[in-house]
C-alpha positions in Angstrom: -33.9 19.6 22.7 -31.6 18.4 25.6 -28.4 16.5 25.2 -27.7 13.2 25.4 -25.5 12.5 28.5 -22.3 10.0 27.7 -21.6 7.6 29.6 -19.2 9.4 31.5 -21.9 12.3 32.4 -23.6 9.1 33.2 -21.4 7.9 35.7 -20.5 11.0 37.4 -24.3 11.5 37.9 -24.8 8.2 39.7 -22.2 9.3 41.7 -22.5 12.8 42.4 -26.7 11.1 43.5 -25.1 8.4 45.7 -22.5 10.4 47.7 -25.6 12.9 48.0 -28.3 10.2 49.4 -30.8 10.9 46.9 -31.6 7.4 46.2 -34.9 8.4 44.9 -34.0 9.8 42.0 -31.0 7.2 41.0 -33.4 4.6 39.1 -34.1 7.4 36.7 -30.4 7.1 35.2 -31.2 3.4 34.2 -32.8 2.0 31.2 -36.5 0.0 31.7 -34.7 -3.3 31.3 -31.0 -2.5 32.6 -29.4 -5.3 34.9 -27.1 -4.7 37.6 -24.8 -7.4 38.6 -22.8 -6.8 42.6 -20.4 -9.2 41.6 -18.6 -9.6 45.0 -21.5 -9.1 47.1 -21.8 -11.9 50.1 -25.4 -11.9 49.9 -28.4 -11.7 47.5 -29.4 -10.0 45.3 -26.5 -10.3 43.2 -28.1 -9.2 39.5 -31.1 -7.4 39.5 -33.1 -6.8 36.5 -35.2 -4.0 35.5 -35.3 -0.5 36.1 -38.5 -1.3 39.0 -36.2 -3.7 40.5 -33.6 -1.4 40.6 -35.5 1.0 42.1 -36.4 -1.1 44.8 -33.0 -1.8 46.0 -32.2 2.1 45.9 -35.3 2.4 47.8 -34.2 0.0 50.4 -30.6 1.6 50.5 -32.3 4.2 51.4 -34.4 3.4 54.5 -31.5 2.9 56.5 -28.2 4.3 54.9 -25.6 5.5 57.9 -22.7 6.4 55.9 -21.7 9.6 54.7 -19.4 8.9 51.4 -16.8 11.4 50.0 -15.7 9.8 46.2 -11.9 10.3 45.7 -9.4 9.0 43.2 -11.8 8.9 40.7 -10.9 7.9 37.4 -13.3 7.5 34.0 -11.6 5.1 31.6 -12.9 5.1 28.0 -13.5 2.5 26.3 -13.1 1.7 22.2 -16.8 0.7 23.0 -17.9 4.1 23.0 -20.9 2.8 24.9 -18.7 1.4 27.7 -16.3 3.3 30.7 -14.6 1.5 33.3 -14.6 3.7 36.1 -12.5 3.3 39.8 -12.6 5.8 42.6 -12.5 5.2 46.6 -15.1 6.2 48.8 -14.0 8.0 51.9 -17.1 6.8 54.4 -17.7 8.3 57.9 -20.6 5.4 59.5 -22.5 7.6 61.4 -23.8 4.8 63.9 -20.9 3.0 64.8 -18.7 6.6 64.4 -15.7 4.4 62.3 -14.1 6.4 59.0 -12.7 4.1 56.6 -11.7 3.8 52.8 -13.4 1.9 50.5 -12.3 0.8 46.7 -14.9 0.7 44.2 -14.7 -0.1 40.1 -17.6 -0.2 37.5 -17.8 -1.2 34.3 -20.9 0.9 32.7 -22.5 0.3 29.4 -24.3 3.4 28.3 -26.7 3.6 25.7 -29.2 6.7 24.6 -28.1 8.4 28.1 -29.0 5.5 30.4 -27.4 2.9 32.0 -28.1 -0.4 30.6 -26.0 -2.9 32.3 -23.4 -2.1 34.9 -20.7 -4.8 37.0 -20.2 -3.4 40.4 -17.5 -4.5 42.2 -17.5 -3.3 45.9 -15.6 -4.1 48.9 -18.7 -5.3 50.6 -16.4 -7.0 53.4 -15.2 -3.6 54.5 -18.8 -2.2 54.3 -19.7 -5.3 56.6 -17.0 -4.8 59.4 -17.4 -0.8 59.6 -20.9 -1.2 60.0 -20.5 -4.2 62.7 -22.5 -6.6 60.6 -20.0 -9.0 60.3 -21.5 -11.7 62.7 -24.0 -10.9 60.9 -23.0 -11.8 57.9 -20.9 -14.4 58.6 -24.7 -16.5 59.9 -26.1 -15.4 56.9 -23.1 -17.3 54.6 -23.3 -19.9 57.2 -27.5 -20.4 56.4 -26.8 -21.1 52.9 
């Protein structure tokens, strides 16, 4: 019989599969109906729902993903929710198109329940993500078309 992971196995999973690139295999961490809210992301989608829905968004990522991420500083708080960690870490990215290497900061807050992630807050500095990548213009006309 194999072990449950906590959330903390949980966590460092997701991102031992992220700084790896295998998106593929990330929607498996989630439960059928987890929901994933990016709350400071610019753009939509902001909360997806459902582990299919989820795995269209990693699948997307995926398509076209020119960073190379190295997590540092990362720290797993627990919670007295034993189903919850609040986790923080930077992402040291190299953007292989544009050839820029920047920091980025990075928390989640990760309820875990039977080994799979049921609801989890990311907040991202998007913004940073944006100008590294030169899409700010674009991003600044997509705010503007709202």
């Amino acid at each position: 019989m194999s072990k449950t992971l906590s959330p903390s196995e949980v966590f460092q999973k997701l991102l031992k599969g992220i700084t790896a690139g295998r998106f593929s295999e990330l929607a498996e961490l989630y439960a059928e109906d987890a929901v994933v809210e990016s709350v400071f992301a610019p753009v939509e989608p902001r909360r997806l729902e459902g582990r299919a829905a989820i795995e269209e968004r990693f699948a997307e990522i995926s398509a076209n993903f020119p960073m190379e991420l190295t997590p540092t500083n990362v720290v797993i708080r627990e919670t007295d929710d034993p189903e919850v960690v609040v986790t923080e870490w930077n992402y040291q990215v190299h953007h292989r198109v544009t050839g820029r290497d920047f920091e980025v900061a990075n928390i989640q807050v990760l309820r875990v329940r039977d080994g799979l992630i049921v609801s989890s807050r990311d907040f991202h500095d998007h913004l940073a993500l944006a100008v590294a990548s030169g899409n700010l213009p674009q991003l600044v006309a997509a705010l503007d078309g709202k």
